[in-house]
C-alpha positions as CSV (number, residue, x, y, z in Angstrom):
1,X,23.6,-10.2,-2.3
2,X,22.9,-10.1,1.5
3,X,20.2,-8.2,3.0
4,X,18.9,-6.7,6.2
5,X,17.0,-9.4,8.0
6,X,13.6,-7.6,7.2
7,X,14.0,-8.0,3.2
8,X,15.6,-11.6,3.2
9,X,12.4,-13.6,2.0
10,X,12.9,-11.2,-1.2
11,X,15.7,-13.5,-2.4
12,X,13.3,-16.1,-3.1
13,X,11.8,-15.8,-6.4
14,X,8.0,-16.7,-5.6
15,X,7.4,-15.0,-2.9
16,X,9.2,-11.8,-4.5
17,X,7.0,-11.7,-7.2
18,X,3.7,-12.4,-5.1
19,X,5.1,-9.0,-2.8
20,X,5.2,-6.9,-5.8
21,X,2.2,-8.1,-7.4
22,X,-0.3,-7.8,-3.8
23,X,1.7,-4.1,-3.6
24,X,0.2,-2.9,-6.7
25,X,-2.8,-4.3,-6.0
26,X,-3.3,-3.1,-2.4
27,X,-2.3,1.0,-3.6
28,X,-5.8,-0.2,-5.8
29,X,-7.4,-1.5,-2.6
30,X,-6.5,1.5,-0.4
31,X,-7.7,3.8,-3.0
32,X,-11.3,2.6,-2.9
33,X,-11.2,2.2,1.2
34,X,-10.2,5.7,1.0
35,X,-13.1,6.9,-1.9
36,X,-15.8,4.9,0.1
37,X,-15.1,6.3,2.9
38,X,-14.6,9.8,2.1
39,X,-18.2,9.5,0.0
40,X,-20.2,7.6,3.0
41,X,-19.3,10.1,5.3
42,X,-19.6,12.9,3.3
43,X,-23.4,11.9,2.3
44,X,-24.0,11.0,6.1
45,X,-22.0,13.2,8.2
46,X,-22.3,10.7,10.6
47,X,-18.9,8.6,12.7
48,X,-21.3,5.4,12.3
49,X,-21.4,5.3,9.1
50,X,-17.7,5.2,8.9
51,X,-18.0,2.4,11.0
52,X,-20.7,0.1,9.3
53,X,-18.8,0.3,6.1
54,X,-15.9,-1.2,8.3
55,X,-18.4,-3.9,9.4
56,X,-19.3,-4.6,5.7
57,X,-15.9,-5.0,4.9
58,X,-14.4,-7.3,7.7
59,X,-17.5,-8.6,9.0
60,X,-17.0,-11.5,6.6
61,X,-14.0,-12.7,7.7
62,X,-15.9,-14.2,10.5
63,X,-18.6,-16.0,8.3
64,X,-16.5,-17.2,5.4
65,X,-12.8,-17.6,6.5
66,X,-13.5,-20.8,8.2
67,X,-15.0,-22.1,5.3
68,X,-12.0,-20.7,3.0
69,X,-9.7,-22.4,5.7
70,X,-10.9,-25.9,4.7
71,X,-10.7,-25.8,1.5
72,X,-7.2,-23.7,1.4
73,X,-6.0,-27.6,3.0
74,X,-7.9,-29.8,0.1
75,X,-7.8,-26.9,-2.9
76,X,-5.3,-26.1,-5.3
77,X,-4.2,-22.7,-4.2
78,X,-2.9,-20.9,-6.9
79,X,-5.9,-21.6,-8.9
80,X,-8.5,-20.2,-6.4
81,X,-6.3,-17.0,-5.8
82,X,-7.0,-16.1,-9.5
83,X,-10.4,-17.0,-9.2
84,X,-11.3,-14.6,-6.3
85,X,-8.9,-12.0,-7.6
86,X,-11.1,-12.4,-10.9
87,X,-14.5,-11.8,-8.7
88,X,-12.9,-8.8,-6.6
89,X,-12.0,-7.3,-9.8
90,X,-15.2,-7.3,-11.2
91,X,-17.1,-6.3,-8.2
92,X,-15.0,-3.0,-8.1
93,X,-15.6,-2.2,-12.0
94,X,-19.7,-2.7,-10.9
95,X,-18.7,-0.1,-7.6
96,X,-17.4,2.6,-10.2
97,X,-20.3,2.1,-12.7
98,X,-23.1,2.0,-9.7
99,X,-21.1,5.6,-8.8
100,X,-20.1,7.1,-12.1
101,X,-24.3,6.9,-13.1
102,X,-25.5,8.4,-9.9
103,X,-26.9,5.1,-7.9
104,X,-23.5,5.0,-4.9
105,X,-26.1,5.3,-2.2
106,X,-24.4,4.8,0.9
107,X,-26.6,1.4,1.5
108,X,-25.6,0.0,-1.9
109,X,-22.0,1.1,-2.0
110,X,-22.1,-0.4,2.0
111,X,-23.8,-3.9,0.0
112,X,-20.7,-3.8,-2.4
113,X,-18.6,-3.9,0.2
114,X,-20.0,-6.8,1.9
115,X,-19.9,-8.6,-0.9
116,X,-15.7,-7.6,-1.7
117,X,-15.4,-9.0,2.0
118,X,-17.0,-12.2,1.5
119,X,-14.6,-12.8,-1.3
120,X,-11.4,-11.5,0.2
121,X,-12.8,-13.6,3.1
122,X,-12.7,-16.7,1.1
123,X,-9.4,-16.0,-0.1
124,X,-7.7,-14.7,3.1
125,X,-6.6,-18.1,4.1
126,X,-5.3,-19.6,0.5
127,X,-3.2,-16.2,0.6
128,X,-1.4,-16.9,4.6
129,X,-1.4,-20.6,3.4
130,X,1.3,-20.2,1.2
131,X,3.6,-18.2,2.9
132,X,5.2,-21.1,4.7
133,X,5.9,-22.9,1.4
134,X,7.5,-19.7,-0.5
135,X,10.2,-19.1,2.1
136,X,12.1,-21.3,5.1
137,X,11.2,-21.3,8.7
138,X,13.6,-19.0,10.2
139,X,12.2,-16.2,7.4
140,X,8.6,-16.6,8.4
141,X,8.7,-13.5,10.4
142,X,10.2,-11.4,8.2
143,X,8.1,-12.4,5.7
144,X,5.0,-11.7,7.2
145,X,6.3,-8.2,8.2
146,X,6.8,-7.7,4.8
147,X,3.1,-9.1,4.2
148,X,2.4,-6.0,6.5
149,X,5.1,-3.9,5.0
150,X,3.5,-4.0,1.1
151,X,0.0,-3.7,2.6
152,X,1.1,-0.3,3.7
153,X,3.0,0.5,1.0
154,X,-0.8,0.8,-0.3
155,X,-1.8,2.2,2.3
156,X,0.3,5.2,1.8
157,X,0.6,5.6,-1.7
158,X,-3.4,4.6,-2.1
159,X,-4.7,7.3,-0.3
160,X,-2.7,9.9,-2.2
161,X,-3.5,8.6,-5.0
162,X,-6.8,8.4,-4.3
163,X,-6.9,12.1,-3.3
164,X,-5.3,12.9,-7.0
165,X,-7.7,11.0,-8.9
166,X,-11.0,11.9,-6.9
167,X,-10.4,15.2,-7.7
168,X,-9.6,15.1,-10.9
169,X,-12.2,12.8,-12.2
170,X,-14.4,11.4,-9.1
171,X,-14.9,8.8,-6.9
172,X,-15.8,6.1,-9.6
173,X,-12.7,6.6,-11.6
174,X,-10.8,5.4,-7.9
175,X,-13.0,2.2,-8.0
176,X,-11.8,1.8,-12.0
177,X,-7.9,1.6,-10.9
178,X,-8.9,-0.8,-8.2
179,X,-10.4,-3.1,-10.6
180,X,-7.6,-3.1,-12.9
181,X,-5.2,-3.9,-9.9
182,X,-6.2,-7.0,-9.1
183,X,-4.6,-8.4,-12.4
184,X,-1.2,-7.7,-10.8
185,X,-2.0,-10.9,-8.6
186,X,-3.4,-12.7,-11.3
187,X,-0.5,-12.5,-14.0
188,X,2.1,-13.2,-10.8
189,X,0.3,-16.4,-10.2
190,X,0.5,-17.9,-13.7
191,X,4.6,-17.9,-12.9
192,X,4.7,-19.3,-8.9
193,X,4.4,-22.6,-8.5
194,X,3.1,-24.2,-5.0
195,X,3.3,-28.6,-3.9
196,X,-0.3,-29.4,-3.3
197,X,-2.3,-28.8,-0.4
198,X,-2.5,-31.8,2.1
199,X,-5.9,-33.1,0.5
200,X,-9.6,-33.8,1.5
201,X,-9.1,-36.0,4.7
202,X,-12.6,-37.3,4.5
203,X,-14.8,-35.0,6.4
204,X,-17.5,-32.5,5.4
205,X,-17.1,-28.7,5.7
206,X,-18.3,-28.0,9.0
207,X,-16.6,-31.5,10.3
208,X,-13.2,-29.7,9.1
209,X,-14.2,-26.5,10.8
210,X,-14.6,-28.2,14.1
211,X,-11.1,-30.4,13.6
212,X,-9.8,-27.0,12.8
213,X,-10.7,-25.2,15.9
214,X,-10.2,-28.0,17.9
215,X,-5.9,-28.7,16.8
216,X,-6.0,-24.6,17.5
217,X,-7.8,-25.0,21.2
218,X,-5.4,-27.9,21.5
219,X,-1.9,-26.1,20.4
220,X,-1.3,-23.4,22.9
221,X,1.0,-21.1,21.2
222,X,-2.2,-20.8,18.3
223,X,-4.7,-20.6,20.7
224,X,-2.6,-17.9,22.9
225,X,-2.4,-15.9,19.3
226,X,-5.8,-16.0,18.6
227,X,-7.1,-15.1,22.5
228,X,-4.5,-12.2,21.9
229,X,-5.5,-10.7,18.5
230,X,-9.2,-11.0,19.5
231,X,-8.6,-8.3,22.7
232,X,-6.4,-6.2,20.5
233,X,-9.2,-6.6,17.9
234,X,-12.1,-5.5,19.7
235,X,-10.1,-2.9,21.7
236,X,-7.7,-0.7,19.9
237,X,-8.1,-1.8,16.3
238,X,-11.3,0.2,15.5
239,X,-8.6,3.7,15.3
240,X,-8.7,2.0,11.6
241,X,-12.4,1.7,11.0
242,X,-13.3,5.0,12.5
243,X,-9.8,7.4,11.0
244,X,-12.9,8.9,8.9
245,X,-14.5,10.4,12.2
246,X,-11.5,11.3,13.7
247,X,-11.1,13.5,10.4
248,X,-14.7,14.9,10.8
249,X,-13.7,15.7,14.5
250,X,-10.6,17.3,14.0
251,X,-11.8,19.7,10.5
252,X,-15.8,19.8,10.7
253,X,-18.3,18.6,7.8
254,X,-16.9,20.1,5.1
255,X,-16.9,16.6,2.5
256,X,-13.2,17.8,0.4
257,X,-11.6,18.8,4.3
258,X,-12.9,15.4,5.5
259,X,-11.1,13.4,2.5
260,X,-8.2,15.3,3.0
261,X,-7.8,14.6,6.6
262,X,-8.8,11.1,6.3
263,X,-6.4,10.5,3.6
264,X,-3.4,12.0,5.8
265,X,-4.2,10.1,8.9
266,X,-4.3,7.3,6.6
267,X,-0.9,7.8,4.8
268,X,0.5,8.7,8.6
269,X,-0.6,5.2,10.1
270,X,0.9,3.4,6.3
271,X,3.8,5.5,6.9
272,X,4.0,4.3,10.9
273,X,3.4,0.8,10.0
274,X,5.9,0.4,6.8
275,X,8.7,1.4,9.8
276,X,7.1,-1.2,12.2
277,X,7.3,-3.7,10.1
278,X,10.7,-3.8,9.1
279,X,11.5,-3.7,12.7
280,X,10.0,-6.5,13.7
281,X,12.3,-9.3,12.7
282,X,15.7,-7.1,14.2
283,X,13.9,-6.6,17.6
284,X,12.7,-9.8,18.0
285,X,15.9,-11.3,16.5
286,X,17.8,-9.6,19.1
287,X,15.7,-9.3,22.7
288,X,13.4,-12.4,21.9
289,X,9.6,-13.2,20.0
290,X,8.2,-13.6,23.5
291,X,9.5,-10.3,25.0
292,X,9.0,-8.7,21.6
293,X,5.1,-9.5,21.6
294,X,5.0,-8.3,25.3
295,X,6.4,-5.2,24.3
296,X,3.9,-4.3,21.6
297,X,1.0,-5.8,23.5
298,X,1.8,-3.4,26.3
299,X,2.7,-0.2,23.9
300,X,0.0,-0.3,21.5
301,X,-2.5,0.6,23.6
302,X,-0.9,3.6,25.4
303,X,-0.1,4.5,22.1
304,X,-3.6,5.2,21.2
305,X,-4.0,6.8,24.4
306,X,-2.2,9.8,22.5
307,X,-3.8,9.6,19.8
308,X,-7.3,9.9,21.4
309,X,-6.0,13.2,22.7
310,X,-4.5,14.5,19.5
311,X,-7.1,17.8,18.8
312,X,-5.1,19.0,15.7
313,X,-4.5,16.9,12.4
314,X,-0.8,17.7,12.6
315,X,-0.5,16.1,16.0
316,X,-3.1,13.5,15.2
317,X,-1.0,11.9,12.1
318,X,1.6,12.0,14.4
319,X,0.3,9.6,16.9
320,X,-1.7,7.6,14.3
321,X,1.9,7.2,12.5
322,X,3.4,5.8,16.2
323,X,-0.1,3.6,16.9
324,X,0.2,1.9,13.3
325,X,3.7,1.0,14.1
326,X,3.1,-1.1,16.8
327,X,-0.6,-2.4,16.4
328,X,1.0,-3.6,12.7
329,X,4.7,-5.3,15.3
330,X,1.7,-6.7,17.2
331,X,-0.2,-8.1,13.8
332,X,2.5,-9.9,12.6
333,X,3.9,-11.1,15.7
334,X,0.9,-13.1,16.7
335,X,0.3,-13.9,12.9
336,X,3.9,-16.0,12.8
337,X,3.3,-17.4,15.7
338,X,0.2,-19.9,13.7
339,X,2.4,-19.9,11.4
340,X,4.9,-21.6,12.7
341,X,3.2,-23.3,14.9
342,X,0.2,-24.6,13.0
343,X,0.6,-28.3,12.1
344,X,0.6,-28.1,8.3
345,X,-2.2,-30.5,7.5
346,X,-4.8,-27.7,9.6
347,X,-2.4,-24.9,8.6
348,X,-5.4,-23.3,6.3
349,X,-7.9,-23.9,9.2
350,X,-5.8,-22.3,11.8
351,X,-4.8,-19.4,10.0
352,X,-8.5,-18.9,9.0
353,X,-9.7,-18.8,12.7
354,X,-7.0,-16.5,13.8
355,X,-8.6,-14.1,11.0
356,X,-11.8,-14.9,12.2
357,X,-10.5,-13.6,15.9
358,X,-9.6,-10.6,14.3
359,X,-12.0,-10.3,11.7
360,X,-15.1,-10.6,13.9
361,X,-14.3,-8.6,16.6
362,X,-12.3,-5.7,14.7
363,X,-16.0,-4.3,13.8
364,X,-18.1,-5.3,16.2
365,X,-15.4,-3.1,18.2
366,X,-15.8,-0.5,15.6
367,X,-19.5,-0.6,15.6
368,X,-19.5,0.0,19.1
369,X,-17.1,2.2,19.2
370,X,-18.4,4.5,16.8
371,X,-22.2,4.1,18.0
372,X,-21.0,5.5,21.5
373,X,-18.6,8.2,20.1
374,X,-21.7,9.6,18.9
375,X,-22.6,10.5,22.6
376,X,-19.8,10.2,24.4
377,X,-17.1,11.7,21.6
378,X,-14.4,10.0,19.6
379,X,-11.4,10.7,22.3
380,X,-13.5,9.6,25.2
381,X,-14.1,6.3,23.7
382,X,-11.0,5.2,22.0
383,X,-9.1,6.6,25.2
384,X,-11.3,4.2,27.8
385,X,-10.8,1.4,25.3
386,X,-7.3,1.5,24.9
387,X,-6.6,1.9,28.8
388,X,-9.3,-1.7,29.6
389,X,-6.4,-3.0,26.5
390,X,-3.5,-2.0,28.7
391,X,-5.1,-3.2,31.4
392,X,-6.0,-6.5,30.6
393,X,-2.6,-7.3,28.8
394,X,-1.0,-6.9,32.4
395,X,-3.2,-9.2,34.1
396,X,-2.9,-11.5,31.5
397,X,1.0,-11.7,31.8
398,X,0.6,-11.9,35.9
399,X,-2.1,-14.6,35.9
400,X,-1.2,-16.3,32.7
401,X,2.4,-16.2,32.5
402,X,2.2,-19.8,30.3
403,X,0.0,-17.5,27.8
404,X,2.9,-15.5,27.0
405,X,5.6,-18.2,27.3
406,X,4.3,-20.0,24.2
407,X,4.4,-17.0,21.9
408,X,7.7,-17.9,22.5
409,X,8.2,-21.4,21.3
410,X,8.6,-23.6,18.2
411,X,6.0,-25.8,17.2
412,X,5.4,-29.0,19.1
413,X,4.4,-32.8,17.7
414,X,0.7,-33.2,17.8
415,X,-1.4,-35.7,17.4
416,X,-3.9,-36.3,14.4
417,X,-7.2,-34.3,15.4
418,X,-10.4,-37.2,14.6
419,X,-13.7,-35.9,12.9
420,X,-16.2,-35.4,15.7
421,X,-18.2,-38.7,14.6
422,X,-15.4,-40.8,15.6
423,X,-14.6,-39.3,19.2
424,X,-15.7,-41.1,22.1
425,X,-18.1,-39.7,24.2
């Protein structure tokens, strides 16, 4: 059966099944972003808070993903997918007891989810890892729009969901569906089946980091992708982090008004981003990756300019819906770049320090952000961040016009990276 260009990596069995399985489980992922959220800021009235949960939650990616990068190219895959699937499981069912018996402070639900970062952390890179052996090259970027696409899908069914069941039975019982979610993953992966990873080439952990970073310093379309998602990153991503206090901004302190919003914005930026994503592949297919990436570089932060300005929550979900359309173009764009750049034996390495990029600066953004919206105000902020985005994007592409031109390229031949022992001084 032929499909748009967007849905081709369906076709392939594996991958399909992986898609539907990580949809289910994200609706169980958004619907506890969405409880913790609603419940920190409700307890705190405060747009920090919002933002250190963020840092709990992505913060890790910076610490652990390098690590989870190495072993993604020594480990069997599939096998440490279910394990960490297993723990994430079981530290949501300990997030809806902690909860359900009156002990969610917002420092131990905030300790929970660092701990559900550090494991997602670990098995961020095993998951991008096997993307390029589930569908062929010229479907890479479709399939990581659709990566996007079914993280959205949660993110717009999980908040309404979340809404229905935190009413009707609490917060807790939002963390109970999350824990039961994860098994979606785990009963896809008893039926893929992946070639091994390229094997332990002989250095230590932190050796393999360093190779790693080095083949990504030395390969310019990976290290122009992870320069790139780093400014975005720092700049305009924490519009995530902080939708909570745009929600107390726009409807005041009352707790149930403040879910509400939050979950709309929410559903509005899923909604925005489920269309960007299956536009990706057409666009780029048809005016170029290069001029594609340029183009959501460049938007993305005006974007957010409008959304900084929104003063109503109509006109807010609105701009939030156009903002998560492009940041998510944006996402993928640079994310299939490493992909099909990366050489395959520091494929796990790469991809993990492109999520470090993102993953360290994406809070430390937020936490910034949100610690000077509490002076300055929440439009103010996100406003001056998003124009200093815009701003360096364009003297980027004047003064590093090569920058851009390998977004553009296939990979190149490169040769073997040594262990730092065995380099000459």
């Amino acid at each position: 059966m032929a499909l748009p260009l967007s849905l081709r990596p369906l076709r392939h069995r594996d991958f399909g099944l992986l898609f539907f399985a990580n949809t289910v489980s994200n609706i169980g992922t958004w619907m506890q972003t969405i409880a913790v959220g609603a419940l920190v800021e409700g307890i705190t009235h405060q747009p920090v808070w919002a933002a250190i949960v963020a840092v709990a939650a992505f913060l890790p990616v910076g610490l652990i993903s390098p690590v989870g990068g190495v072993l993604a190219d020594r480990l069997d895959r599939r096998r440490m997918l279910m394990v960490t699937n297993t723990i994430e499981a079981g530290n949501a069912t300990v997030l809806a007891i902690l909860v359900a018996t009156g002990h969610g402070s917002p420092v131990r639900v905030t300790l929970l989810v660092l701990l559900e970062g550090c494991v997602s952390s670990l098995r961020l890179p095993f998951q991008q890892a096997i993307i390029p052996d589930l569908v062929p090259e010229d479907e890479l970027l479709a399939a990581a729009s659709l990566g996007s696409t079914q993280y959205n899908l949660g993110r717009v069914v999980g908040p309404a969901l979340a809404g229905i069941v935190i009413v009707a039975g609490g917060y807790s019982w939002a963390f109970v569906v999350n824990a039961i979610s994860f098994f979606a993953v785990i009963i896809a992966l008893v039926f893929i089946r992946l070639p091994p990873p390229p094997g332990h080439d002989g250095a230590g952990v932190w050796e393999g980091i360093v190779i790693g970073a080095r083949a990504t310093w030395r390969e310019p379309g990976c290290r122009a992708a992870v320069e790139l998602i780093a400014v975005a990153a720092f700049l305009v991503a924490p519009f995530i982090a902080l939708i909570p206090a745009k929600a107390l901004a726009l409807v005041g302190h009352d707790k149930h008004a403040i879910a509400r919003a939050t979950a709309t914005l929410t559903t509005a930026q899923g909604i925005g981003a489920i269309t960007g994503a299956l536009l990706v592949a057409p666009i780029a297919e048809r005016v170029g990756r290069q001029r594609t990436l340029f183009g959501y570089l460049a938007l993305t932060p005006i974007a957010v300019l409008g959304y900084a300005a929104a003063d109503t929550t109509v006109r807010a979900a609105v701009a939030i819906a156009l903002v998560g359309g492009l940041y998510i173009g944006l996402l993928s764009g640079l994310n299939t770049v490493v992909q099909l750049r990366a050489p395959v034996e520091y494929r796990g390495r790469i991809l993990s320090l492109f999520f470090v990029a993102l993953g360290v600066t994406y809070p430390i953004g937020a936490l910034a952000q949100g610690a000077i919206a509490n002076h300055a105000g929440l439009g103010i902020t996100s406003g001056v961040a998003a124009a200093a985005m815009l701003g360096l994007v364009l003297a980027f592409r004047v003064t590093r016009p090569a920058m851009f031109d390998a977004l553009g390229e296939l990979r190149v031949p490169m040769e073997p990276v040594a262990p730092p022992a065995e380099r000459v001084p």
